[in-house]
N, C-alpha and C positions, 0 to 999 in steps of 0.2 A: 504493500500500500504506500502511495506519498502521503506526504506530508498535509494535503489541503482534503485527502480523504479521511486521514485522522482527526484534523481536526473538529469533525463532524460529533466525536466522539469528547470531547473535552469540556470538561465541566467547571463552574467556577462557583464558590460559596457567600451565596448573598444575602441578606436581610431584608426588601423588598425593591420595589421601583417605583417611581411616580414620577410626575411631572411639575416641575415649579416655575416659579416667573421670581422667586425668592433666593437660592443658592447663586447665584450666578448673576451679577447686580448688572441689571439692564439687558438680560437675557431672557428667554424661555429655554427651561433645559428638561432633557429627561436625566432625573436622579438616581445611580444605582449606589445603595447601600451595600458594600461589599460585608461579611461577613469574617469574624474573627480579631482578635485586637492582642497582642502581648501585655499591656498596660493593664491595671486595674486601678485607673483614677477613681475613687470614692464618690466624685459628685459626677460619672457617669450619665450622660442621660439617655444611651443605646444600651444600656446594661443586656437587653435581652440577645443583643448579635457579639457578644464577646468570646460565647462560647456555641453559638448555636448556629440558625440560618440555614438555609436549603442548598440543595449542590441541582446547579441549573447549567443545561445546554449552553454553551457559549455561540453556538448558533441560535439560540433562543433570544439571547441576550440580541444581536443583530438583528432578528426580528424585531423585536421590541422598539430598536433602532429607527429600522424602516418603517416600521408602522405609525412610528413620532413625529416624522420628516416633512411632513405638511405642517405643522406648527411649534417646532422647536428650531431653534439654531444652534444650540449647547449640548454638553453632556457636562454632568458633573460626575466624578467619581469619589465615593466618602466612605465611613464606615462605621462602626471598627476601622481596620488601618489596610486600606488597599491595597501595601506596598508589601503585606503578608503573602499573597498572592502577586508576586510582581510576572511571571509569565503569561499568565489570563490577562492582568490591564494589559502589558504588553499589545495583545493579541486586540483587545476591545480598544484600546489608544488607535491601532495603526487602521481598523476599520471605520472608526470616526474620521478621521482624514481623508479616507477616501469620498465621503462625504460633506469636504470640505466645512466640519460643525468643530466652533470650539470647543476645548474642554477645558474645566476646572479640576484640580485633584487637592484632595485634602489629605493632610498627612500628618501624623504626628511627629515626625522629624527621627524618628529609631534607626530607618535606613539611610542616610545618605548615598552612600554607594548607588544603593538599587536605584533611590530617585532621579541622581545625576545620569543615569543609563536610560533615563524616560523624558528627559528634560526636555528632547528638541522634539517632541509630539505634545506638549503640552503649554497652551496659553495661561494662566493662571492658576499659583499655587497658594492654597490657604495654609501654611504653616500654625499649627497649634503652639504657643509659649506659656507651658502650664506654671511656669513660678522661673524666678531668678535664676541663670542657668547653675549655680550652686547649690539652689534649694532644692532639686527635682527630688531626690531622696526621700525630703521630708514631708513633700507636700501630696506627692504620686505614689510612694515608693519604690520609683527604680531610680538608678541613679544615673540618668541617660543625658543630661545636661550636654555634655561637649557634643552627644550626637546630634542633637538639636542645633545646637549653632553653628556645627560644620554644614548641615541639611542646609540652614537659611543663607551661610556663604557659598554655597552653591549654587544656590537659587540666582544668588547678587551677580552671579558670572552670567546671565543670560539676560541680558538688560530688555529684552524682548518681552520675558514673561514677567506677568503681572504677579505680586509677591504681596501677599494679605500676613502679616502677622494676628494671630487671635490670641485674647486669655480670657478663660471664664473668671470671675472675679468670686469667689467661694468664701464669706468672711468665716472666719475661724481657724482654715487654713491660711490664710493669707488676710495680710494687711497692707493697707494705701499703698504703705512705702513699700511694699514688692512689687509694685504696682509701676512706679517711679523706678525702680532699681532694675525692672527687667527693660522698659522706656530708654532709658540709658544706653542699655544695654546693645538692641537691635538695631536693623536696619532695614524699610521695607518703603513700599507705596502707601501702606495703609496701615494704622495701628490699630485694631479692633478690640474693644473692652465689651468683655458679653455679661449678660446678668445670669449668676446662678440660677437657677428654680431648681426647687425642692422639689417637686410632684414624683419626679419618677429618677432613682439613682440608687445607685449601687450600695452603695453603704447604707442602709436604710437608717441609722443615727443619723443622717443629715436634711434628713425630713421635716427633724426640728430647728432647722438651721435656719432662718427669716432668709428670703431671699433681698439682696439689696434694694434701695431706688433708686429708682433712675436720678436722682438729686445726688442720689450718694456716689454714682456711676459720674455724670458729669461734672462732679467735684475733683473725682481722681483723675478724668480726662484733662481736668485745665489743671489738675498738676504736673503733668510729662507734656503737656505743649510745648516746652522750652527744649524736648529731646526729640520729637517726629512732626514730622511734616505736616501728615494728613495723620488725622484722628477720627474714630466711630466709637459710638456705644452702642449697643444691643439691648432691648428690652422685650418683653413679649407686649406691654402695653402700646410701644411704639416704633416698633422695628427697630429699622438702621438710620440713625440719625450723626449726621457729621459733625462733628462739634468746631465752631466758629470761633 
């Protein structure tokens, strides 16, 4: 058999699909949630694909594709951590291009290597920055810090692709000033501060955790304005809002 008769047969493990006008800012994308994570972040809010998710046709997935392609122009891939699977996006990356549809990929920064191997198929990457690249230990418990900021000088090498840094802002684990300390720290198109919500996460003790406000959100944005460019909060009451 070659190679594109096998392929027929290759599967990739996902947590669902949908379609948003939200992932992908000024896009319509179809969104595939890839399945599986290494990370056990505590304020998880996919807790249930970390360990779980379905094993689906990679031909399927292209379906899926084409059946999109009257009103998408994007694909976003997310997860869990898609670059767990870096052979399948491989395969799903080169099939959107022939499609000429952008893609977004989100990544928690653990592989560099594999991401830098994906880079020149993909326009936009969301980089996760779960705490100061010192603190990763204490706040995630891995201690993958340097991976992460090798990930995002990676990124910086391809001045083409659009570079989202993210932090969810989790009080208890984290305070302001980690807040300002990781700000410092990076360097991107976009700084993004997300609001925790408690409803659904992995640690289920943090259920009790008040999620922030967005007061308390764009108090800590106009404290690292002196360190990035462009700034965003996240809140579920008001989406994505760029702080001025």
């Amino acid at each position: 058999m070659n190679s594109l008769t096998l392929e027929k047969y290759d599967t990739i493990k996902i947590g669902g699909v949908l379609v948003s006008s939200l992932e992908f800012p000024g896009k319509m994308s179809l969104v595939i949630f890839t399945a599986g994570c290494m990370l056990r972040c505590p304020y998880c809010h996919n807790p249930g694909i970390i360990e779980g998710g379905k094993s689906q046709k990679i031909t399927d997935i292209y379906r899926e594709i084409d059946d999109s392609l009257d009103f998408i122009d994007s694909v976003v891939l997310t997860g869990g951590e898609p670059l767990i699977q870096k052979e399948e996006i491989f395969k799903i990356l080169k099939y959107c291009k022939t499609h000429q549809l952008d893609v977004k990929l989100d990544t928690n920064g653990y592989y560099p290597d594999k991401l830098e191997d994906l880079l020149y198929l993909v326009d936009y990457v969301a980089l996760d920055i779960k705490a100061p690249f010192n603190k990763y230990e204490e706040v995630t418990g891995a201690d993958i810090g340097e991976n992460v900021r090798k990930s995002m000088e990676i990124c910086s090498k391809f001045p083409e692709i659009y570079l989202e840094c993210r932090t969810t802002y989790v009080p208890g684990l984290m305070v302001p000033e980690d807040v300002v300390d990781i700000a410092k720290d990076i360097h991107c198109d976009v700084y993004t501060i997300q609001q925790f919500r408690n409803k659904t996460v992995l640690d289920e003790k943090l259920k009790e955790t008040p999620s922030p406000s967005r007061k308390e959100l764009v108090e800590i944005a106009e404290s690292v304005r002196p360190f990035q460019k462009k700034i965003k909060i996240k809140t579920s009451e008001f989406g994505d809002e760029i702080i001025k």
